[in-house]
N, C-alpha and C positions, 0 to 999 in steps of 0.2 A: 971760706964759705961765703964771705960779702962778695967777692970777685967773681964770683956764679951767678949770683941775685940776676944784674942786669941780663945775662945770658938767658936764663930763667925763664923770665917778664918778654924776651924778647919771642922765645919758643910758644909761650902761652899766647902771645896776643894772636901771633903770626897760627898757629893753629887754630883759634878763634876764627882767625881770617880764612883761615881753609876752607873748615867748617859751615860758615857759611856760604861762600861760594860754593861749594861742592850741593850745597842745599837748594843754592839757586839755579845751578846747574840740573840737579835732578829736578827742580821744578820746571824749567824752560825747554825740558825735555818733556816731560810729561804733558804739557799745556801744548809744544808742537808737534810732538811725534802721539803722543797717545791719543789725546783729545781733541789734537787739532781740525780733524773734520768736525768734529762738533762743535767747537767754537766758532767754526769759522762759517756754519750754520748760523747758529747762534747769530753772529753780525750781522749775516746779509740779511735776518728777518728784523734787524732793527731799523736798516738801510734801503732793504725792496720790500715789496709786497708780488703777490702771485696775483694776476687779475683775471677773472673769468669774463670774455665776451660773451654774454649770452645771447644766441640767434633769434630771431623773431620765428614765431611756429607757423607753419604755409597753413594757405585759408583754406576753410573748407567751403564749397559750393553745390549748389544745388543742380538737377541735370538740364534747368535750360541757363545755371551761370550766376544768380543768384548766391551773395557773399552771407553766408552763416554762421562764419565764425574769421576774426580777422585778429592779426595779434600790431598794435603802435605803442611807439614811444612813448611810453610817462615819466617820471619823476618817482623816485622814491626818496625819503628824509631822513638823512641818519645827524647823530651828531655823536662830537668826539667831548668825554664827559669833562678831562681836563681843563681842556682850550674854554670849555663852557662858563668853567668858574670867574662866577663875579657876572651872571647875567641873571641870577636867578629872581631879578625883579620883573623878569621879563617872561616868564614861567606861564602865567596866567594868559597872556594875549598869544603864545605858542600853543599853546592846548588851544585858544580856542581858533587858530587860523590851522590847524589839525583837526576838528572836531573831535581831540580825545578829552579824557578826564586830567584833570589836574593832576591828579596824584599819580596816575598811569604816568604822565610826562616828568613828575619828579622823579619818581622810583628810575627810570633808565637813565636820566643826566645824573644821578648819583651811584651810577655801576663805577665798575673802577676796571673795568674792561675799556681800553683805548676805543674802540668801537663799537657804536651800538646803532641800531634802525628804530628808526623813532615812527615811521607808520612806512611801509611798502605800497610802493603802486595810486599815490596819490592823485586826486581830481588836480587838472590845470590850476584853477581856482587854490585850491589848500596850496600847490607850490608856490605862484604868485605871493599869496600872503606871507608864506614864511619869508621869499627873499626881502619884501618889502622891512621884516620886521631887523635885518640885516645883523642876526645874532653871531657872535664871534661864536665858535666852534661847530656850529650849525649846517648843513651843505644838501646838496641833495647830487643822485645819480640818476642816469637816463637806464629805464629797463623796460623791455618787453610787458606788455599786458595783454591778454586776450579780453575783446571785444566780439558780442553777438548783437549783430546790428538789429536784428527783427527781433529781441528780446526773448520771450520762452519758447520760440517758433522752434518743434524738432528737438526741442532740449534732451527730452531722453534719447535723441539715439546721439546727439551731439557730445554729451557729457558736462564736463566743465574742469578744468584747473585750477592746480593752487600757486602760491604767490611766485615761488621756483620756477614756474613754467611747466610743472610736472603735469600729465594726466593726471586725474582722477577717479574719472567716469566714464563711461561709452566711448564710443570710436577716440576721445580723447585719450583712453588709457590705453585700449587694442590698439592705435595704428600710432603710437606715440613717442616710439622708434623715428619712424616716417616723419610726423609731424614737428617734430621738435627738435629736428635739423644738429648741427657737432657744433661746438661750443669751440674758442679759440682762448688762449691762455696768453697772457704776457705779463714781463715782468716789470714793475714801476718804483724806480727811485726814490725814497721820502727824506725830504729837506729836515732842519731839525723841528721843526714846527707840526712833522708827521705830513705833509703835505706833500700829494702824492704827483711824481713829474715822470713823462713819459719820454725819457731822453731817445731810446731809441727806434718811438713812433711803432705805430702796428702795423706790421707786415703784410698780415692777412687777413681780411673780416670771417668773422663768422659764418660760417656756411647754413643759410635757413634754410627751414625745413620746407618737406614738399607740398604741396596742392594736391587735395583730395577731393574727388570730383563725386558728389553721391546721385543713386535714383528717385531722392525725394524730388518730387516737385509741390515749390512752396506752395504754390497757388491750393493745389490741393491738400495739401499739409494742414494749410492756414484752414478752410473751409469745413478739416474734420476734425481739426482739434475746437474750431468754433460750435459746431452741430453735436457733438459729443458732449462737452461743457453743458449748453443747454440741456442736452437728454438727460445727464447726469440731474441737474439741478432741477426740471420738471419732475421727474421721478422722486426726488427727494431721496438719490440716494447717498450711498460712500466714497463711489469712485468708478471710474472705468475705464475701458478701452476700443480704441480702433483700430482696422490697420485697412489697407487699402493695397492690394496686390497686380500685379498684372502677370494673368495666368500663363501666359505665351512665353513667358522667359524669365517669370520669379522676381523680379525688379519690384521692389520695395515702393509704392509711389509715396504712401506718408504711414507712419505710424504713431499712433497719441494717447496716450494717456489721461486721466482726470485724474485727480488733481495733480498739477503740472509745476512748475519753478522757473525761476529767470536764470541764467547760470552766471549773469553779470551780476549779481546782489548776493553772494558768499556769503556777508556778512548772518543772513538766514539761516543759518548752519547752526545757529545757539536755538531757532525754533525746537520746540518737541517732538514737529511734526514735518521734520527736515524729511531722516527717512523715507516715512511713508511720499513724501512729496517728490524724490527722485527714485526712488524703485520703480524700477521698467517691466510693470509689473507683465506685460506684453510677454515677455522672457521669462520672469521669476516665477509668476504666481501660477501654476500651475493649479484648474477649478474643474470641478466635473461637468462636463460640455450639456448634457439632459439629451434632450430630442435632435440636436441635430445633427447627433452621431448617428439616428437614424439613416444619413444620409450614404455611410459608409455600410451599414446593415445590408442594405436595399442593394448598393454595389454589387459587395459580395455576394449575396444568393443570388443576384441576376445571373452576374458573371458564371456562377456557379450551376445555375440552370434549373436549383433546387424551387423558384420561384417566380410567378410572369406577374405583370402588372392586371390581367384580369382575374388572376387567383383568389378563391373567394378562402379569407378562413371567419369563424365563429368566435367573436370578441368579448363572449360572455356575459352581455350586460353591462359590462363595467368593472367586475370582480377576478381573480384567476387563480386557484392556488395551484402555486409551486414547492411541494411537501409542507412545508411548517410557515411560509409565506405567504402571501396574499400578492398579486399584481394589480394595480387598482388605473383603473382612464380616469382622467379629469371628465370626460363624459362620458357616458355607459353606451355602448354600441352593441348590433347582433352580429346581423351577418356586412362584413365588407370584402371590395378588393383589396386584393393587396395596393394598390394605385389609391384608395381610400383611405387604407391604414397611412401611407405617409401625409396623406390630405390633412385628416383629422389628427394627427398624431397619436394612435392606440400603442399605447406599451403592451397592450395583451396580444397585437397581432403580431409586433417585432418580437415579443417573446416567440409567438409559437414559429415564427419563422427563422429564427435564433436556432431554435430548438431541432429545427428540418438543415439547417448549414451546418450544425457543429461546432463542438469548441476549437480545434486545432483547423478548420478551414476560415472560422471568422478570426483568431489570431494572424493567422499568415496575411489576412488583408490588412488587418488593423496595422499590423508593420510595417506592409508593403507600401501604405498610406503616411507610414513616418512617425507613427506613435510610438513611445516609448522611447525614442532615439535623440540628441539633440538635431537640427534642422541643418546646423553648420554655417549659418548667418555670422557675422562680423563681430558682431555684440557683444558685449561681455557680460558674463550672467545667465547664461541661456539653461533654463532645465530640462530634463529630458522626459520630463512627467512623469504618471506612475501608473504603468500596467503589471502587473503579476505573472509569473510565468505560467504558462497555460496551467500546466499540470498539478498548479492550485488552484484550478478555477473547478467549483462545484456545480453544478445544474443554473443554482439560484444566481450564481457570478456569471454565467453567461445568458443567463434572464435577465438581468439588469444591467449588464454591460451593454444588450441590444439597446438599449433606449437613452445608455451613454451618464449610468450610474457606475461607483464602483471603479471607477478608469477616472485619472488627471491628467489632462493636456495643458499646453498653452497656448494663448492665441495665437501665436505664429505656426505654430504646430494645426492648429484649427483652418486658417485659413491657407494656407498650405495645402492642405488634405482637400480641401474645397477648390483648391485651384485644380488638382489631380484631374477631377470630373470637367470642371468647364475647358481643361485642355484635351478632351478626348479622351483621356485613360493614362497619362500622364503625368509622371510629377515632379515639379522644375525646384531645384532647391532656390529659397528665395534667399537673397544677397539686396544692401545699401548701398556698398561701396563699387562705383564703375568704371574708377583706375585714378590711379596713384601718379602723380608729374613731379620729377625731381624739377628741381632750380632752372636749370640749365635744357629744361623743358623733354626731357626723357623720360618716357612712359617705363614707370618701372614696376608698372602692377595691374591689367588690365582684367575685370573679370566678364567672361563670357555666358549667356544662359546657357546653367546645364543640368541635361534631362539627369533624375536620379534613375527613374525607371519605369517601364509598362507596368502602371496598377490591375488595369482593367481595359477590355478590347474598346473600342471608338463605338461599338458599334451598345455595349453597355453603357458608356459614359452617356448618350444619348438619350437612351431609356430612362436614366437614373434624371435627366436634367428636365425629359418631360414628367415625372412624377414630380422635380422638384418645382417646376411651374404651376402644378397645379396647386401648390400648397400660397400661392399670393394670387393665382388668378381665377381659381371656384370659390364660388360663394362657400362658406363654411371651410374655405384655410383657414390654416392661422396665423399666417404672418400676408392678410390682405392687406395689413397697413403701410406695406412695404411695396406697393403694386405702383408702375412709373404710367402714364398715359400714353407715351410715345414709343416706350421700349419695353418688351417683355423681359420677366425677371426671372429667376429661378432662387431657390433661395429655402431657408429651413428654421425656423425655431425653435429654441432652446427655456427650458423653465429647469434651472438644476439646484436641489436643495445645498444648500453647505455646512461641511463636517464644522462641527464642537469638536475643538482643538482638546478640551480637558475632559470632557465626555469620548471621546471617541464615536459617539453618534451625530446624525444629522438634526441640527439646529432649525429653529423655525425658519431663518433667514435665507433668502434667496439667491441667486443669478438669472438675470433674465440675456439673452443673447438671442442674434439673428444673423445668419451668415448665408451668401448667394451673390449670386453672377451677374452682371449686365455687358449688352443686354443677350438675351441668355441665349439667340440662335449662333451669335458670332460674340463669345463672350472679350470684354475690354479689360474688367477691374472684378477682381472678388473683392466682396466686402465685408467685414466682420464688425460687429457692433456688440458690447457687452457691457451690461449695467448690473452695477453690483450693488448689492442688498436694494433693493428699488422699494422703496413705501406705498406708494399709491399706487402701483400694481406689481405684483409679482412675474407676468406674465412676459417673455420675449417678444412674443407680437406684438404687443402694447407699449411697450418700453422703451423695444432695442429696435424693433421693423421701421418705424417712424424716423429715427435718428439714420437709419442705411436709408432710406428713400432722399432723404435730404442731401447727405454725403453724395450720393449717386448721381442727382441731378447734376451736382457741379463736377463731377469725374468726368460723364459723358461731353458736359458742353467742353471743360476741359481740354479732352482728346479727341474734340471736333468730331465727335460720333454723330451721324445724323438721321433722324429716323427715317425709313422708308415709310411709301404711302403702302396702304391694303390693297394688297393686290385683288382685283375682280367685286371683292363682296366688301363689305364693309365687318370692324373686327363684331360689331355689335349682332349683325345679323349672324354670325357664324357663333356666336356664345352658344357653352350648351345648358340644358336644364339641370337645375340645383339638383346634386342627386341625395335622397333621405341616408340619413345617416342610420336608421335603425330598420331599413325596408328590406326582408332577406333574402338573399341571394339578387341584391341588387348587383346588375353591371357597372362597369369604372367607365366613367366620361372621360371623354378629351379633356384636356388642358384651353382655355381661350387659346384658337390661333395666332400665333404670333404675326403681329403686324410687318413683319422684315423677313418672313421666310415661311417654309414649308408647316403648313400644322401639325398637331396630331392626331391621330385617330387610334393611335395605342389603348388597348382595353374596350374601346366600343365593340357595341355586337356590329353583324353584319350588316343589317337594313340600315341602323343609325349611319353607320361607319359610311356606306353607299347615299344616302340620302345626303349628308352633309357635304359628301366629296364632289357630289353631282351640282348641288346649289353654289357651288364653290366653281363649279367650272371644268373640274377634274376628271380627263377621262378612266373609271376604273377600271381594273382588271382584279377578280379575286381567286384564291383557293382555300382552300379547307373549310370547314363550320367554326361556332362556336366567338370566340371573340379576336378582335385583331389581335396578335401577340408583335407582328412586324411590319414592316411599311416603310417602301423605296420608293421618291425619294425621301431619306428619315426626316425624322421632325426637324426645325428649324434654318433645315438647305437653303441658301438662297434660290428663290423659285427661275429666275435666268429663264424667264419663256415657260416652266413646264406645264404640261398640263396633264403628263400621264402620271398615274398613278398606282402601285400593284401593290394588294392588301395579303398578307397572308393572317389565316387565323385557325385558330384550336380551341378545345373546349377548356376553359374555365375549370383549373383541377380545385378540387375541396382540399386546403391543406388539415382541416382542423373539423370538427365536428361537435356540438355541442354533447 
């Protein structure tokens, strides 16, 4: 039995020894055949890091070149919380060459996260100080910042970005594919200090993004986010909007907002009144337009045949019921023309002439003008407003949709719809953006004007733009204050109440708006002007007309528009007589002749129509009785020598009777 023993001890130990090798065996298997990519993952993020080049975003510019938004190299501060320790005496003078709080700067040097960013995107100044203060774990990195050199100039249609480079807002979020260019990745070596070494150098830079080329132009950008501001602030109102269109091909020239933002000062974002301060509200805010949707009314029945501008109806006084409703004028009238009802603005003649077009023929305009639909503009945010489908519209919903209650647009949708007219009968969808240039200078996105469609004949849009002259150039418009010395205007006011959100009815508060064409024989710029809740007058003539006369004057000098002289007479001796607004069966005057083209004599009777054209120099020619209904060459022609003139006329139909 002893003579085993050693034998024994010798099998024990010796499978001992097996046993663990065979243990270390199945571990050294398992650690390189099982998990080995994992571990070996695992090392190389102790040894590389993954680096993001991020590209600088291409600038955007205005259409004569003008840099609006540009993206340079800054500094950003991280520190590594390790390496930090043992600097924390040093705590106090880093907060303040950061302008952070102390404890903000404690709480991330005591993560326990290897890496942390102690402020992104820092001023020159803040990085200077920190290098100066030469803290062991401390560093900074070079990154992209977006810069807007003209500060809130365009912000809303510009947007703005966050610290990533990401869009956030307007054409920064829509075109930010384009703008914010492909990023490049490399991998970097760290020493054991974490210290990060670029053994194999970067191959490829970053590929930045493209240059965006818009149809604002600052100049006039800057002049109607200036004149707007003021209108807003004499009014004592909330806020408002402009936008400034060029009817011939939809090109955006500026569009602005009240109250406005910088998009360089993010740090604004903890305001309450951030929101409201970047909503485009241009886009978003869809409000019931009032009276100068009359000006699509007037379209349509022309177009339609169902209405002439000498057409007298009976305006009730001032009262009108429509079954269990009342239509009520801000002044009581009897008998007008129709050429009168847009003058003075009557809801009770656009009702009864509502009421002669029809529901399913005033929808099919109101579409065909772009209501209800979005515009298809660049923007992001855009609503499509709110029209009803016809065949819930009751008698009363097309009695106050004539006068542009009842129905929400947006201002771009509004002046849009007003561009349709001043291009003849046309309507050009409007567009910011007027081509896209990769890097390497490749036009990768070029947009063209393009017609949406014939609203209305050339030979209506004229009709509708000498009625809309007459509403700034007879005495008793109501948007006179909107009237230029050198250029005749066309143009329409707006007074629209606004919906109580929690009521569902309309609130005392207002909108006042004024939108119209210059100058209006050879139209340049439509202009839209809207002031929201206005205190010291409720009124668009009063409000908004002033704020477009001012904007205007700098569009035309602008686009070097220059005025002509009057041809033969002078514009004063060709004015015609104020005509009474409650005198019945009064005839529709002319419009002041315009100083740059052909007058009108639309709605005059015979003898007036011949006496003025003959004072004027014009040889006439006429046919029929009753009042001019047409007239070659039309209003606002340029005159190029002429001197003939053929008038046709008919009798003045009664649409309406007391």
């Amino acid at each position: 039995m002893s003579e085993r023993t050693p034998q024994a001890r010798v099998l024990v130990v010796a499978g001992l020894f097996g046993g663990v090798l065979a243990l270390l065996a199945a571990r050294a298997a398992e650690l390189t055949v099982l998990r080995g990519p994992e571990l070996a993952q695992e090392a190389a993020g102790q040894h590389e890091r993954r680096i993001e080049l991020v590209p600088h975003r291409g600038p955007i510019v205005g259409r004569t070149g003008e840099t609006l938004a540009l993206s340079l190299d800054v500094e950003s501060v991280y520190v590594r919380p390790r390496l930090f320790a043992g600097e924390e005496a040093h705590m106090p003078a880093l907060a303040a060459a950061l302008g952070m709080p102390v404890a903000t700067v404690r709480e991330k040097t005591a993560s326990r996260q290897p890496f942390v960013w102690l402020k992104r995107q820092v001023m020159p100044r803040e990085a200077e100080a920190v290098v100066r203060l030469g803290l062991r774990g401390v560093g900074s990195l070079a990154e992209g910042r977006r810069f807007y050199p003209l500060g809130s100039l365009a912000a809303h249609v510009l947007g703005f970005v966050g610290v990533d480079s990401q869009g956030l807002a307007g054409l920064e979020l829509r075109l930010d594919e384009a703008i914010r260019g492909r990023p490049r990745w490399v991998w970097a070596d760290r020493d054991a200090k974490g210290r990060e070494l670029l053994v194999g150098g970067v191959q490829e830079p970053a590929e930045h993004g493209s240059r965006v080329e818009l149809t604002l132009d600052a100049t006039i950008q800057e002049a109607t986010e200036r004149e707007l501001a003021a209108g807003v602030q004499n009014a004592q109102a909330v806020g408002g909007v402009a936008i400034v269109l060029d009817p011939t091909t939809g090109e955006v020239l500026a569009l602005a907002n009240y109250p406005t933002f910088d998009p360089n000062l993010l740090g604004a974002t903890r305001d309450r009144h951030w929101r409201d301060r970047v909503r485009n509200r241009a886009l978003t805010d869809p409000y019931e337009p009032g009276s100068t949707f009359k000006a699509f009314l007037a379209s349509a029945a022309i177009e339609e045949g169902v209405v002439s501008p000498a057409d007298r109806l009976f305006c009730e006084n001032g009262a009108y019921r429509v079954g269990k409703w009342t239509i009520n004028d801000a002044h009581p009238h009897g008998w007008l023309t129709f050429a009168e009802v847009i003058q003075y603005s009557s809801n009770i003649g656009a009702t009864k002439v509502a009421d002669r077009l029809g529901r399913e023929r005033y929808f099919h305009y109101l579409e065909a003008f772009g209501f209800g639909a979005r515009s298809g503009s660049e923007l992001p945010g855009e609503s499509p407003g709110i029209m009803r489908p016809v065949e819930e519209w009751a008698r009363i919903d097309l009695a106050v949709h004539s006068f542009g209650q009842g129905v929400a647009v947006t201002p771009l949708q509004m002046v849009a719809g007003f561009g349709a007219i001043a291009n003849g009968g046309v309507l050009m969808r409007p567009y910011v953006v007027k081509r896209i240039v990769s890097p390497s200078g490749e036009v990768t996105r070029e947009t063209s004007p393009t017609a949406v469609r014939r609203v209305v004949s050339e030979r209506t849009a004229h009709t509708v733009t000498a009625l809309l002259r007459r509403v700034v150039e007879e005495k008793g418009g109501t948007g006179t204050k909107a009237r230029l010395e050198d250029f005749p205007v066309a143009g329409k006011t707006g007074t629209a109440q606004k919906v109580d959100l929690r009521s569902g009815g309309y609130s005392s508060k207002r909108i006042g708006s004024f939108v119209g064409f210059v100058p209006a024989d050879r139209p340049r710029a439509v202009i839209l002007v809207l002031i929201d809740e206005p205190t010291t007058s409720s009124y668009g003539g009063v409000v908004a007309a002033p704020v477009f006369r001012a904007i205007a004057q700098t569009v035309l000098q602008r686009l070097d528009v220059a005025p002509v002289t009057p041809p033969i007479e002078t514009a004063a001796a060709l004015r015609p007589r104020a005509p009474s607004p409650t005198r019945a069966a009064q005839p529709a005057l002319a419009a002041e002749p315009p100083a740059t083209g052909m007058p009108s004599f639309i709605g005059l009777s015979l003898r007036e129509a011949v006496v003025r054209a003959r004072a004027a120099g014009f040889a006439v020619e006429t046919s029929g009785t009753g009042y001019v209904m047409h007239q070659e060459p039309l209003p606002g022609t340029p005159l190029d020598g002429h001197h003939r003139l053929v008038l046709t006329l008919a009798p003045g139909e009664i649409l309406a009777s007391p």
